[in-house]
C-alpha positions as CSV (number, residue, x, y, z in Angstrom):
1,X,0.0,0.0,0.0
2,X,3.0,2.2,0.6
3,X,4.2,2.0,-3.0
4,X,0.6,2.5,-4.1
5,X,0.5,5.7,-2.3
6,X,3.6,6.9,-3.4
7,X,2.5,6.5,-6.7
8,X,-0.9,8.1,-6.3
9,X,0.9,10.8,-4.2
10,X,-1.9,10.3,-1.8
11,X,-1.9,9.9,1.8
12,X,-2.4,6.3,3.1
13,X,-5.3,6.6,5.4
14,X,-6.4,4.3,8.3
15,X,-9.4,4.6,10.1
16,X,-9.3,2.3,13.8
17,X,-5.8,2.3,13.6
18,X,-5.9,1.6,17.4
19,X,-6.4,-1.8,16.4
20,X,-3.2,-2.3,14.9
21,X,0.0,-3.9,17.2
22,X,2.7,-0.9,18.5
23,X,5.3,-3.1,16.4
24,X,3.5,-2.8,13.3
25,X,3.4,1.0,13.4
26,X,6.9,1.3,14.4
27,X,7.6,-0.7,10.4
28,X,5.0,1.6,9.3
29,X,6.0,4.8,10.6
30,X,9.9,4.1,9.6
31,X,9.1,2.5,5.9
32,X,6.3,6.0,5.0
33,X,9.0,8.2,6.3
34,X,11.2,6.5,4.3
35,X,9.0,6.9,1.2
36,X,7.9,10.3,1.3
37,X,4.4,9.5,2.1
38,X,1.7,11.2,4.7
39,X,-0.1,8.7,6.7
40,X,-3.0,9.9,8.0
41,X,-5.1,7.8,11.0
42,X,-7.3,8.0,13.9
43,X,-6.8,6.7,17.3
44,X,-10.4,6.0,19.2
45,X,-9.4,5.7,23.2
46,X,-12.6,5.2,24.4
47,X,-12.5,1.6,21.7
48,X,-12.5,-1.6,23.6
49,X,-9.2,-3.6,22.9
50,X,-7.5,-0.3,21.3
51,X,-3.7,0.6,22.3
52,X,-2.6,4.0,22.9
53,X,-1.0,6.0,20.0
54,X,2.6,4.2,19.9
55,X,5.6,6.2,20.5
56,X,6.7,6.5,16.9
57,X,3.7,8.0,15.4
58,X,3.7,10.2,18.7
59,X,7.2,11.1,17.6
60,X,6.4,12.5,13.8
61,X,2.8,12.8,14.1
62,X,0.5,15.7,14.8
63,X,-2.5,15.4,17.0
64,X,-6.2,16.8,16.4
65,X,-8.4,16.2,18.8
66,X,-12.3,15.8,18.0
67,X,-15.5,15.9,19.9
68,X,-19.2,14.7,19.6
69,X,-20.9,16.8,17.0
70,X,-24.5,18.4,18.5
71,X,-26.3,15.8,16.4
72,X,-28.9,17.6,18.4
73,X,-28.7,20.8,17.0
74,X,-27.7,19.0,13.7
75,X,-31.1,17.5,12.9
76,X,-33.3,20.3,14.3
77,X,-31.3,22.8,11.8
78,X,-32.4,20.0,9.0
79,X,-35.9,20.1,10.3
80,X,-36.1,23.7,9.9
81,X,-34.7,24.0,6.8
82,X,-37.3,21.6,5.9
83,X,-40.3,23.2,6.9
84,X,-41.4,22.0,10.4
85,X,-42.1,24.3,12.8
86,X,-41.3,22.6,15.7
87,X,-37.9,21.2,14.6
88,X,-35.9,21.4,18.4
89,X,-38.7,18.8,19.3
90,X,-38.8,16.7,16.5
91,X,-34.4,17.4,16.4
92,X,-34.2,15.4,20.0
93,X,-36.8,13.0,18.3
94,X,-35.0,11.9,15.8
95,X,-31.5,11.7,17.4
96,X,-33.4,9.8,20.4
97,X,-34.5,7.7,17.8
98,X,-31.1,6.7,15.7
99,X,-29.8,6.0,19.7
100,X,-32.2,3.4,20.0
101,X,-31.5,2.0,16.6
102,X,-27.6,1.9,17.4
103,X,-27.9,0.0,21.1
């Protein structure tokens, strides 16, 4: 994949990379480097079985740090644009909804 990238001149992205062993990131890290590429991935620490960012992306990496959109405030905003007058109530609705779908 890191040839691929090269080649593409694309970043090699991975997404749950908390899942992946601290020894195969530090022959990640060093072959990239070693290629010119960007890597870009995302570390969840809340994820069951996950492993803290290893040293060597720590070391050459740059940290951003999300939150929890207002999914909230997301869906009454697309209610409204929609039309319905009540959108904060039927905004909560709808996310109290996709919460019950997700459990």
């Amino acid at each position: 994949h890191i040839e691929a990238a090269k080649a593409a001149e694309t970043p090699l992205v991975f997404g749950a990379a908390h899942r992946m062993p601290s020894d195969v990131w530090d022959s990640l890290v060093g072959k990239a480097k070693d290629a010119g590429i960007i890597i870009g991935c995302s570390f969840q620490r809340s994820s069951a079985g996950g492993i803290p960012v290893p040293p060597a992306v720590e070391e050459v990496g740059h940290r951003l740090d999300f939150t929890i959109p207002p999914f909230g405030l997301i869906c009454e905003v697309m209610a409204s644009f929609m039309g319905f007058i009540e959108s904060e109530e039927i905004g909560s609705k709808i996310v109290a909804f996709y919460e019950a779908c997700a459990r």
